[in-house]
C-alpha positions as CSV (number, residue, x, y, z in Angstrom):
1,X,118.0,111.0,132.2
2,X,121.4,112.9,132.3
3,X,123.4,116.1,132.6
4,X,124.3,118.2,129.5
5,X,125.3,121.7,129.3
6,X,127.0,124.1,126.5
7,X,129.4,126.6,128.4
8,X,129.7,129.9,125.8
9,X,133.2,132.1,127.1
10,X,135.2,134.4,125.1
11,X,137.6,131.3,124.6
12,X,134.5,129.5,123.1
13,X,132.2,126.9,123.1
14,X,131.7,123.9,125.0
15,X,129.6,121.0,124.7
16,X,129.4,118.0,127.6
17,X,127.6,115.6,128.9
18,X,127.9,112.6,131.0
19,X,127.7,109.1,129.3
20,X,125.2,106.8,131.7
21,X,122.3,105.1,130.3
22,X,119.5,103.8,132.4
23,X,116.4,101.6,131.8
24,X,113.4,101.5,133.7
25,X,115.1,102.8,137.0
26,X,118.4,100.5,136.5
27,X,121.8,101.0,135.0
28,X,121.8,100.4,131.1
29,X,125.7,101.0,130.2
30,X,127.1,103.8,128.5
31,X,126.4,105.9,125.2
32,X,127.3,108.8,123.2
33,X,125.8,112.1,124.0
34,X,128.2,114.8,122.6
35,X,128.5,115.1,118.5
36,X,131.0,116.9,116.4
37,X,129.0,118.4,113.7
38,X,132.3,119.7,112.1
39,X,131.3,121.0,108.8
40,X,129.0,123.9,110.5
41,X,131.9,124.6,113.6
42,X,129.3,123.5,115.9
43,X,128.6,120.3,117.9
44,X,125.1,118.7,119.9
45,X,124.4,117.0,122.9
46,X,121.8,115.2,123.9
47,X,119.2,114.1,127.0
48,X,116.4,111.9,127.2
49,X,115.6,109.1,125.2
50,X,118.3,107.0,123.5
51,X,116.3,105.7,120.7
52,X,115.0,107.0,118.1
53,X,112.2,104.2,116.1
54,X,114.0,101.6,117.8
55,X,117.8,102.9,116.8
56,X,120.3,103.4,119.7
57,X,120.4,107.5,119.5
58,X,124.2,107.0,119.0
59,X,124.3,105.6,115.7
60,X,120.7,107.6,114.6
61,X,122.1,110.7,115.7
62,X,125.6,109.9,113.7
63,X,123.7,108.9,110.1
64,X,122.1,112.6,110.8
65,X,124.8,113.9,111.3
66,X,126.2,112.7,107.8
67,X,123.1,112.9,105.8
68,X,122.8,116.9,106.8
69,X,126.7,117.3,106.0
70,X,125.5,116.5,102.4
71,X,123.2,119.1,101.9
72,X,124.1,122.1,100.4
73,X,124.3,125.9,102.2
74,X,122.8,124.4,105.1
75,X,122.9,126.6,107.8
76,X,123.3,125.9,111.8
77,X,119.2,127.0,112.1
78,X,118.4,124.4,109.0
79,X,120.1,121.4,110.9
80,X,117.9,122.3,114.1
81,X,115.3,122.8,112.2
82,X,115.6,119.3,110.5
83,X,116.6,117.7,114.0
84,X,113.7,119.1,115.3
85,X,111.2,117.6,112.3
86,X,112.8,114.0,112.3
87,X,112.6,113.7,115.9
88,X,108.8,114.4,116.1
89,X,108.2,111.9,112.9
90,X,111.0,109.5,113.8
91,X,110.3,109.2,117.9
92,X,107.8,106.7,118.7
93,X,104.9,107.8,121.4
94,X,106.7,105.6,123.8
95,X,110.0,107.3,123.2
96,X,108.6,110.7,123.5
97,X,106.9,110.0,127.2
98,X,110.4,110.9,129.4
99,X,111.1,113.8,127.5
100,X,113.8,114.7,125.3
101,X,116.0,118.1,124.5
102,X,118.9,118.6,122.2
103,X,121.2,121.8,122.7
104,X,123.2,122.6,119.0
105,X,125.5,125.5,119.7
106,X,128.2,126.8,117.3
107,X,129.7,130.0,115.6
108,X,127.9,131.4,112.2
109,X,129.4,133.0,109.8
110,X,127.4,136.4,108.3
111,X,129.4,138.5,105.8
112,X,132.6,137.8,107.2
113,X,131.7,137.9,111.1
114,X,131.1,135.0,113.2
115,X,128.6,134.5,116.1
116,X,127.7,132.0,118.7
117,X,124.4,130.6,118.3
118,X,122.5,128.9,120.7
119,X,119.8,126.3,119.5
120,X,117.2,124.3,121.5
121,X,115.1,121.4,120.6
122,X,112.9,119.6,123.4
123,X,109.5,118.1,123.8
124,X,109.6,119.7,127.7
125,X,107.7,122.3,127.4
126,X,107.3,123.4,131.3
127,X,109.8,123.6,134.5
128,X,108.1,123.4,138.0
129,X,109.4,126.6,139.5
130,X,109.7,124.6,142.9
131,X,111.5,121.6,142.2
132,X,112.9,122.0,138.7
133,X,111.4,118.8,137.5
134,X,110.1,118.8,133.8
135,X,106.8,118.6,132.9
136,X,104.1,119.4,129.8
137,X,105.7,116.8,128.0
138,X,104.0,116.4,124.6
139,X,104.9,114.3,121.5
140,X,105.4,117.9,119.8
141,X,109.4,119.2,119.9
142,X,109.4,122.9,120.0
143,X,112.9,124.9,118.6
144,X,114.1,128.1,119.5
145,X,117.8,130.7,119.8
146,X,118.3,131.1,123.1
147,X,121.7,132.7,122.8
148,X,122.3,135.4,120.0
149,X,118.9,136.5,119.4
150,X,117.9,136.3,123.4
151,X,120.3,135.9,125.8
152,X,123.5,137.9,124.4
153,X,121.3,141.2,124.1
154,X,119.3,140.7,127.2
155,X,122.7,140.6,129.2
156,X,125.4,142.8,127.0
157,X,127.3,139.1,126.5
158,X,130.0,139.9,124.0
159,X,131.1,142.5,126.0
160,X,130.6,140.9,129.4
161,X,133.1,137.7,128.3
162,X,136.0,140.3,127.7
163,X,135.8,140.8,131.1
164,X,135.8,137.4,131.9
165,X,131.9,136.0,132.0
166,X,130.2,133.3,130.2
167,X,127.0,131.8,130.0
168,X,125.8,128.3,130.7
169,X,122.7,126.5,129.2
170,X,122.2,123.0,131.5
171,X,119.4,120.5,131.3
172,X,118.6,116.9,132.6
173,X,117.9,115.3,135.7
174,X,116.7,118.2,138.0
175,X,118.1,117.0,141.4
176,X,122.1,116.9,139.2
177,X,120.9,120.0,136.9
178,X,120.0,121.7,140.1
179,X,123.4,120.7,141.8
180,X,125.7,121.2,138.9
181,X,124.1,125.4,139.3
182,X,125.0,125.3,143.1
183,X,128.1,123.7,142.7
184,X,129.0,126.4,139.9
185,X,127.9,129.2,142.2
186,X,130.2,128.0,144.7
187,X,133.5,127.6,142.9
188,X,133.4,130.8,141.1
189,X,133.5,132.6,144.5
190,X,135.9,129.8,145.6
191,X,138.3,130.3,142.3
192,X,137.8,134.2,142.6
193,X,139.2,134.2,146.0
194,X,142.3,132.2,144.8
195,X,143.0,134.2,141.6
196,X,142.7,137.4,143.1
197,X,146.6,136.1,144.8
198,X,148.8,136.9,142.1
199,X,151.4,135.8,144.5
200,X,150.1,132.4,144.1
201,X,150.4,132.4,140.6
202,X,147.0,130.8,139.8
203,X,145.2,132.3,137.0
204,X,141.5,132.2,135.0
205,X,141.7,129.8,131.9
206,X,143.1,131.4,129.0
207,X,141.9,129.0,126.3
208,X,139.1,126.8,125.5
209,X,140.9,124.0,126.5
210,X,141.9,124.9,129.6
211,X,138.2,126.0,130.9
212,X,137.1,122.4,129.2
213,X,139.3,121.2,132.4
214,X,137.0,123.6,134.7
215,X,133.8,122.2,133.3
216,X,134.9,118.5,133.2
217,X,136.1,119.3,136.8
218,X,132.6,120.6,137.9
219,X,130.5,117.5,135.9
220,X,132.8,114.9,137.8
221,X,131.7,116.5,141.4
222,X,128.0,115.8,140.5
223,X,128.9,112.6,139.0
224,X,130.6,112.1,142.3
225,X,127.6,113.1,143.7
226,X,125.3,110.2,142.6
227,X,127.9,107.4,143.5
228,X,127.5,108.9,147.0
229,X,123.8,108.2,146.7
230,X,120.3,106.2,147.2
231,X,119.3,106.1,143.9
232,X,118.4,102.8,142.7
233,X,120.7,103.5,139.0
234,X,123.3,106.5,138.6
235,X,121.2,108.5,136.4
236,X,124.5,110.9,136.1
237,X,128.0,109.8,135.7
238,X,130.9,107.5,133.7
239,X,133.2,109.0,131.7
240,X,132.8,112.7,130.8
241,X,132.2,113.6,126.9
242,X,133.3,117.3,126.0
243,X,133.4,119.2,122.4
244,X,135.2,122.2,122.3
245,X,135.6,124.5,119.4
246,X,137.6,127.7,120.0
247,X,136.1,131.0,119.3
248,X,137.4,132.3,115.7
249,X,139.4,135.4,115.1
250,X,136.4,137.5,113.4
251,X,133.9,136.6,116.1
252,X,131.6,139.4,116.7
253,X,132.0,142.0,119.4
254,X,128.8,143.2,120.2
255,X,125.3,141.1,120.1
Protein backbone atom coordinates (compact mmCIF):
# COMPACT_ATOMS: atom_id res chain seq x y z
CA UNK A 1 0.00 0.00 0.00
CA UNK A 2 1.00 3.74 0.80
CA UNK A 3 0.09 7.24 1.93
CA UNK A 4 -1.35 9.81 -0.52
CA UNK A 5 -3.25 12.84 0.26
CA UNK A 6 -4.27 16.21 -1.75
CA UNK A 7 -4.18 19.24 0.82
CA UNK A 8 -6.71 22.12 -0.82
CA UNK A 9 -5.67 25.84 1.21
CA UNK A 10 -6.35 29.25 -0.10
CA UNK A 11 -2.64 29.04 -1.33
CA UNK A 12 -3.65 25.96 -3.36
CA UNK A 13 -3.38 22.59 -4.12
CA UNK A 14 -1.23 19.87 -3.02
CA UNK A 15 -0.58 16.53 -4.13
CA UNK A 16 1.90 13.84 -2.15
CA UNK A 17 2.64 10.74 -1.60
CA UNK A 18 5.39 8.55 -0.38
CA UNK A 19 7.44 6.54 -2.91
CA UNK A 20 7.84 2.73 -1.27
CA UNK A 21 6.89 -0.24 -3.22
CA UNK A 22 6.25 -3.54 -1.66
CA UNK A 23 5.64 -7.19 -2.94
CA UNK A 24 4.01 -9.83 -1.19
CA UNK A 25 4.77 -8.41 2.44
CA UNK A 26 8.60 -7.38 1.45
CA UNK A 27 10.23 -4.15 0.20
CA UNK A 28 10.01 -3.80 -3.67
CA UNK A 29 12.04 -0.40 -4.28
CA UNK A 30 10.65 2.80 -5.10
CA UNK A 31 8.15 4.37 -7.76
CA UNK A 32 6.29 7.27 -8.96
CA UNK A 33 3.09 8.14 -7.36
CA UNK A 34 2.53 11.87 -7.90
CA UNK A 35 1.84 13.17 -11.72
CA UNK A 36 1.87 16.57 -13.20
CA UNK A 37 -1.04 16.61 -15.54
CA UNK A 38 0.00 20.18 -16.57
CA UNK A 39 -2.25 21.01 -19.48
CA UNK A 40 -5.60 20.79 -17.10
CA UNK A 41 -3.60 22.80 -13.83
CA UNK A 42 -4.07 19.69 -12.02
CA UNK A 43 -1.97 16.68 -10.98
CA UNK A 44 -2.83 12.71 -9.55
CA UNK A 45 -1.61 10.45 -7.14
CA UNK A 46 -1.87 7.15 -6.76
CA UNK A 47 -2.26 3.95 -4.12
CA UNK A 48 -2.52 0.43 -4.62
CA UNK A 49 -1.44 -1.63 -7.28
CA UNK A 50 1.66 -0.60 -9.37
CA UNK A 51 0.69 -2.30 -12.54
CA UNK A 52 -1.58 -1.98 -14.72
CA UNK A 53 -1.77 -5.40 -17.45
CA UNK A 54 1.57 -6.08 -16.45
CA UNK A 55 3.02 -2.24 -16.98
CA UNK A 56 4.85 -0.68 -13.96
CA UNK A 57 1.99 2.04 -13.07
CA UNK A 58 4.75 4.67 -13.54
CA UNK A 59 5.32 4.53 -17.06
CA UNK A 60 1.24 3.31 -17.75
CA UNK A 61 0.17 6.16 -15.85
CA UNK A 62 2.71 8.64 -17.87
CA UNK A 63 1.57 7.35 -21.60
CA UNK A 64 -2.00 8.38 -20.04
CA UNK A 65 -1.12 11.11 -19.15
CA UNK A 66 0.15 12.04 -22.74
CA UNK A 67 -2.43 10.30 -24.77
CA UNK A 68 -5.39 12.44 -22.74
CA UNK A 69 -3.14 15.74 -23.26
CA UNK A 70 -3.98 15.05 -26.98
CA UNK A 71 -7.48 15.20 -26.85
CA UNK A 72 -9.27 18.08 -27.51
CA UNK A 73 -11.56 20.33 -24.75
CA UNK A 74 -11.01 17.67 -22.39
CA UNK A 75 -12.07 18.57 -19.18
CA UNK A 76 -10.61 17.63 -15.53
CA UNK A 77 -14.14 15.29 -15.08
CA UNK A 78 -13.34 13.63 -18.80
CA UNK A 79 -9.72 12.58 -17.70
CA UNK A 80 -11.25 10.89 -14.40
CA UNK A 81 -13.70 9.64 -16.22
CA UNK A 82 -11.28 7.92 -18.75
CA UNK A 83 -8.90 7.00 -15.80
CA UNK A 84 -11.64 5.46 -14.31
CA UNK A 85 -12.72 3.29 -17.62
CA UNK A 86 -9.05 2.07 -18.49
CA UNK A 87 -8.35 1.09 -15.12
CA UNK A 88 -11.43 -1.31 -14.88
CA UNK A 89 -10.56 -2.75 -18.67
CA UNK A 90 -6.85 -2.43 -18.31
CA UNK A 91 -6.36 -3.97 -14.46
CA UNK A 92 -6.12 -7.57 -14.49
CA UNK A 93 -8.41 -9.54 -11.63
CA UNK A 94 -5.19 -10.07 -9.85
CA UNK A 95 -4.25 -6.44 -9.87
CA UNK A 96 -7.59 -5.41 -8.75
CA UNK A 97 -7.60 -7.86 -5.38
CA UNK A 98 -5.50 -5.08 -2.93
CA UNK A 99 -7.42 -2.28 -3.94
CA UNK A 100 -6.63 0.68 -5.83
CA UNK A 101 -7.76 4.64 -5.57
CA UNK A 102 -6.51 7.63 -7.62
CA UNK A 103 -7.20 11.28 -6.17
CA UNK A 104 -7.10 14.00 -9.45
CA UNK A 105 -7.48 17.47 -7.97
CA UNK A 106 -6.99 20.76 -9.81
CA UNK A 107 -8.55 24.25 -10.62
CA UNK A 108 -11.43 24.49 -13.53
CA UNK A 109 -11.97 27.09 -15.40
CA UNK A 110 -15.99 28.14 -15.98
CA UNK A 111 -16.57 31.43 -17.77
CA UNK A 112 -13.62 33.09 -16.55
CA UNK A 113 -13.71 31.69 -12.77
CA UNK A 114 -11.58 28.99 -11.55
CA UNK A 115 -12.45 26.26 -8.93
CA UNK A 116 -10.85 23.40 -7.08
CA UNK A 117 -12.13 20.18 -7.99
CA UNK A 118 -11.72 17.15 -6.15
CA UNK A 119 -11.91 13.78 -8.15
CA UNK A 120 -11.84 10.16 -6.79
CA UNK A 121 -11.41 6.87 -8.48
CA UNK A 122 -11.17 3.57 -6.38
CA UNK A 123 -12.27 0.06 -6.48
CA UNK A 124 -12.68 0.31 -2.27
CA UNK A 125 -15.82 0.65 -1.99
CA UNK A 126 -16.28 0.34 2.05
CA UNK A 127 -14.18 1.63 5.26
CA UNK A 128 -14.55 -0.46 8.62
CA UNK A 129 -15.71 2.26 10.87
CA UNK A 130 -13.47 0.56 13.63
CA UNK A 131 -10.19 0.02 12.26
CA UNK A 132 -10.14 2.07 9.07
CA UNK A 133 -9.09 -0.92 7.02
CA UNK A 134 -10.57 -1.09 3.36
CA UNK A 135 -12.85 -3.52 2.33
CA UNK A 136 -15.72 -4.34 -0.53
CA UNK A 137 -13.16 -4.53 -2.87
CA UNK A 138 -14.57 -5.27 -6.34
CA UNK A 139 -13.05 -5.39 -9.80
CA UNK A 140 -15.53 -2.33 -10.51
CA UNK A 141 -13.82 1.40 -9.91
CA UNK A 142 -16.39 3.83 -8.83
CA UNK A 143 -15.75 7.94 -9.57
CA UNK A 144 -17.08 10.74 -7.86
CA UNK A 145 -16.33 15.07 -6.74
CA UNK A 146 -15.77 15.03 -3.39
CA UNK A 147 -14.67 18.61 -3.18
CA UNK A 148 -16.74 21.38 -5.15
CA UNK A 149 -19.88 19.76 -5.56
CA UNK A 150 -19.72 18.03 -1.74
CA UNK A 151 -17.38 19.03 0.50
CA UNK A 152 -16.87 22.95 -0.20
CA UNK A 153 -20.78 23.56 0.26
CA UNK A 154 -21.23 21.13 3.09
CA UNK A 155 -18.55 23.13 5.12
CA UNK A 156 -18.70 26.96 3.64
CA UNK A 157 -14.81 26.11 2.27
CA UNK A 158 -14.02 29.08 0.13
CA UNK A 159 -14.82 31.19 2.83
CA UNK A 160 -13.40 29.17 5.65
CA UNK A 161 -9.56 29.15 3.77
CA UNK A 162 -9.61 33.06 3.98
CA UNK A 163 -9.53 32.56 7.37
CA UNK A 164 -6.99 30.19 7.31
CA UNK A 165 -8.59 26.43 6.93
CA UNK A 166 -8.09 23.80 4.43
CA UNK A 167 -9.20 20.54 3.69
CA UNK A 168 -7.35 17.20 3.37
CA UNK A 169 -8.48 14.06 1.43
CA UNK A 170 -5.84 11.00 2.65
CA UNK A 171 -5.99 7.32 1.71
CA UNK A 172 -3.70 4.20 1.96
CA UNK A 173 -2.51 2.01 4.53
CA UNK A 174 -4.99 2.53 7.48
CA UNK A 175 -2.59 2.06 10.50
CA UNK A 176 -0.28 5.42 8.44
CA UNK A 177 -3.66 7.00 7.07
CA UNK A 178 -4.94 6.85 10.53
CA UNK A 179 -1.56 8.30 12.06
CA UNK A 180 -0.93 10.86 9.45
CA UNK A 181 -4.92 12.34 10.84
CA UNK A 182 -3.62 12.18 14.50
CA UNK A 183 -0.44 13.59 13.85
CA UNK A 184 -2.30 16.52 11.88
CA UNK A 185 -4.60 17.06 14.80
CA UNK A 186 -1.77 17.49 17.03
CA UNK A 187 0.43 19.99 15.24
CA UNK A 188 -2.25 22.30 14.32
CA UNK A 189 -2.83 22.86 18.13
CA UNK A 190 0.95 22.68 18.50
CA UNK A 191 1.61 25.35 15.56
CA UNK A 192 -1.43 27.50 16.80
CA UNK A 193 0.10 27.83 20.17
CA UNK A 194 3.35 29.05 18.61
CA UNK A 195 1.91 31.48 15.98
CA UNK A 196 -0.30 33.05 18.35
CA UNK A 197 3.51 34.71 19.73
CA UNK A 198 3.98 37.43 17.39
CA UNK A 199 6.89 38.20 19.54
CA UNK A 200 8.41 35.05 18.18
CA UNK A 201 8.00 35.97 14.88
CA UNK A 202 6.66 32.63 13.52
CA UNK A 203 3.90 32.80 11.14
CA UNK A 204 1.23 30.44 9.12
CA UNK A 205 2.45 29.66 5.48
CA UNK A 206 1.79 32.35 3.19
CA UNK A 207 2.25 30.43 -0.09
CA UNK A 208 1.80 27.06 -1.54
CA UNK A 209 5.18 26.43 -1.33
CA UNK A 210 5.72 27.15 2.03
CA UNK A 211 2.62 24.83 3.41
CA UNK A 212 4.23 22.05 0.78
CA UNK A 213 7.12 22.23 3.58
CA UNK A 214 4.20 21.63 6.44
CA UNK A 215 2.87 18.63 4.56
CA UNK A 216 6.19 17.11 3.52
CA UNK A 217 7.07 17.77 7.26
CA UNK A 218 3.97 15.80 8.49
CA UNK A 219 4.46 12.72 5.70
CA UNK A 220 8.21 12.34 7.00
CA UNK A 221 6.92 11.83 10.79
CA UNK A 222 4.80 8.83 9.63
CA UNK A 223 7.46 7.68 7.38
CA UNK A 224 9.50 7.91 10.49
CA UNK A 225 6.95 6.13 12.04
CA UNK A 226 7.30 2.75 10.09
CA UNK A 227 11.22 2.74 10.29
CA UNK A 228 10.55 2.69 14.10
CA UNK A 229 8.45 -0.49 13.43
CA UNK A 230 7.64 -4.42 13.35
CA UNK A 231 6.45 -4.56 10.03
CA UNK A 232 8.03 -7.06 8.02
CA UNK A 233 8.45 -4.19 4.66
CA UNK A 234 7.93 -0.27 5.20
CA UNK A 235 4.69 -0.13 3.51
CA UNK A 236 5.21 3.93 3.97
CA UNK A 237 8.26 5.92 3.45
CA UNK A 238 11.52 6.99 0.99
CA UNK A 239 11.67 10.03 -0.48
CA UNK A 240 8.53 12.31 -0.37
CA UNK A 241 6.84 13.23 -3.90
CA UNK A 242 4.79 16.59 -3.78
CA UNK A 243 2.85 18.67 -6.78
CA UNK A 244 1.90 21.88 -6.02
CA UNK A 245 -0.02 24.30 -8.14
CA UNK A 246 -0.84 27.69 -6.64
CA UNK A 247 -4.31 28.85 -6.52
CA UNK A 248 -5.03 31.36 -9.63
CA UNK A 249 -5.98 34.99 -9.29
CA UNK A 250 -9.85 34.43 -10.51
CA UNK A 251 -10.40 31.50 -8.19
CA UNK A 252 -13.78 31.46 -6.96
CA UNK A 253 -14.94 32.92 -3.68
CA UNK A 254 -17.87 31.15 -2.67
CA UNK A 255 -18.72 27.28 -3.46
Amino acid sequence: MTLILTHFSRHGIIHASDSNLTSANQNAGVGQKTFDISFLNAGLTIAGAYSVNGVPMDRWMNDFIHLQSQRNGIALFDFSRSLRDELEVQMTHTEKISGSMAHIAGYVDNAGVSHPEFWFVRNVHQIDPQTGAYGNITDNFAISEDFWARDCPRNNLMQAFRQGAYQVYVNGFAPGRISYVILQSSLNQFFSAIWNQPAWQFRPPQSVQETEILVKSYLNIVTTLFQLSDYEAQYIGGGIQTHCIPSPPNVAAHC
